[in-house]
C-alpha positions in Angstrom: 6.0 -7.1 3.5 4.4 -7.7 -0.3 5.7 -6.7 -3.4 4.6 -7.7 -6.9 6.5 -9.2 -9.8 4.8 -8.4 -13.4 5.0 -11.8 -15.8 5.6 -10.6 -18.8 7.8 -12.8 -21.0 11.0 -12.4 -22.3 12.2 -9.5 -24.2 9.4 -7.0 -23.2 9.7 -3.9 -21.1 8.3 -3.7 -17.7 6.4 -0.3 -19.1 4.9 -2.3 -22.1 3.0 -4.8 -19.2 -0.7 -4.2 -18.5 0.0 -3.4 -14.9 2.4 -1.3 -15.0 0.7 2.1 -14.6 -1.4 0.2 -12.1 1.7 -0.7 -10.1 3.0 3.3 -10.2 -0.7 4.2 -8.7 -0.3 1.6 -6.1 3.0 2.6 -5.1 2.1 6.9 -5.2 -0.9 5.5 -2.5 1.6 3.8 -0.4 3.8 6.6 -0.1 0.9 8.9 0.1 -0.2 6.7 3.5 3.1 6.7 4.5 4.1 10.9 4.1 0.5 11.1 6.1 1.3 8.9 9.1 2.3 10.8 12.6 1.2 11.2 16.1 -2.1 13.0 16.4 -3.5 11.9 12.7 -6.1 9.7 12.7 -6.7 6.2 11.0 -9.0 7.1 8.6 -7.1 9.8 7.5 -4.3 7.4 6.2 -6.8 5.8 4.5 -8.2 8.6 2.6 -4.7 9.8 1.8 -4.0 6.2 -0.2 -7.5 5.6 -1.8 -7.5 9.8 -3.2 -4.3 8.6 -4.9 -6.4 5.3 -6.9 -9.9 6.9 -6.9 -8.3 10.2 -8.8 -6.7 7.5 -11.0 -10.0 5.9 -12.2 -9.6 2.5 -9.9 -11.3 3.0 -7.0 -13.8 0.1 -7.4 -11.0 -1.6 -7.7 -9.4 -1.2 -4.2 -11.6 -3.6 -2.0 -9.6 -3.6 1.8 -8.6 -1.4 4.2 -5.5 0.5 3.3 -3.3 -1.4 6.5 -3.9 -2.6 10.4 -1.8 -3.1 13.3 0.6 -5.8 14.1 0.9 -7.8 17.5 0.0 -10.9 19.0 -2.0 -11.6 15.8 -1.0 -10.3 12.3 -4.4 -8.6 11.4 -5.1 -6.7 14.0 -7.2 -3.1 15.2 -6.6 -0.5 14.5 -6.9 -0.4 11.1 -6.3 2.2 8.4 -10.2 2.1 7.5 -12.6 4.8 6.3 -14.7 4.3 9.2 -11.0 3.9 11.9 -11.0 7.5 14.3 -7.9 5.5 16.4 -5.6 8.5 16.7 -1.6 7.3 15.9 0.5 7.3 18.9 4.3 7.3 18.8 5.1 3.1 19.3 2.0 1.9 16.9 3.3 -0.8 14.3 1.1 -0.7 11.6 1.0 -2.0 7.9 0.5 -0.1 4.9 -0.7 -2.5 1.9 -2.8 -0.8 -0.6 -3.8 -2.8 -3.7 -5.6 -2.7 -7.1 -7.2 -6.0 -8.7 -8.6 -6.2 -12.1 -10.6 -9.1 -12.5 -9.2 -11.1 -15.4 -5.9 -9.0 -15.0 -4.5 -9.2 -12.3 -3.5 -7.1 -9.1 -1.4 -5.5 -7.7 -0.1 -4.8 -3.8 2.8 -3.1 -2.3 3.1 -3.4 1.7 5.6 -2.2 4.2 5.3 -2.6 8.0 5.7 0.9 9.5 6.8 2.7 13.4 5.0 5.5 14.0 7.5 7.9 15.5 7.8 11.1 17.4 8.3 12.1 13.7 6.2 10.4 11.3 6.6 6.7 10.3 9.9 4.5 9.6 9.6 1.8 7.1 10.7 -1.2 8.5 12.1 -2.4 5.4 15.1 -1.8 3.3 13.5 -3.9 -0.1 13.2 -2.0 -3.4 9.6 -0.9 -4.5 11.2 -0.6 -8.5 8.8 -2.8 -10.7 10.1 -6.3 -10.8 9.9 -8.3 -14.3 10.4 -11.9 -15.1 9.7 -13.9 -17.7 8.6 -17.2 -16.5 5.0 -17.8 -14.4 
């Protein structure tokens, strides 16, 4: 699970920080990934679903990794939510879903959840917020 805090000093919005809109793209990719996964669908095709969301936005260069992978024994593991992944989603799959945006000189941003695939779709694993956090302090 990853979520990103946005430094930004005290007295300033969230909205007013540099990544802000960046973080909203990240997040509408994750739950783009997330609305896509189900029994049948393929790897690749939560992939696309995510990096449409931050290529239509203007960042695609800027999204370097796989959208997720499975979990197991080891914590990066196949299959993976890859352009290049055919593995089809089968009810029982635990999977993460962590796409991310990095501007060099910026910084980046990721939002990941660990997911089930279900009969139904996906259930986040997870009950943390995905609301922008702020602080003021580094």
């Amino acid at each position: 699970m990853t979520r990103t805090l946005l430094v930004n000093g005290e007295g300033v919005s969230a909205e007013s920080h540099p990544l802000f809109d960046v973080y909203q793209i990240v997040l509408q990719a994750q739950l783009a990934a997330i609305s896509a996964i189900r029994p049948g669908v393929r790897c690749q095709q939560i992939d696309d679903a995510a990096r449409r969301v931050i290529t239509e936005s203007g960042f695609g260069d800027y999204f370097g990794h796989n959208t997720g992978h499975a979990i197991g024994i080891e914590v990066h593991e196949d299959p993976r939510f890859s352009p290049r992944d055919t593995t089809t989603l089968q009810p029982g799959m635990l999977l993460t879903v962590e796409p991310g945006i990095y501007l060099l000189g910026q910084g980046g941003v990721r939002i990941e959840d660990v997911v089930l695939v279900t009969p139904q779709g996906a259930e986040v694993l997870y009950a943390m917020p995905k609301t922008v956090l702020l602080t003021g302090e580094a």
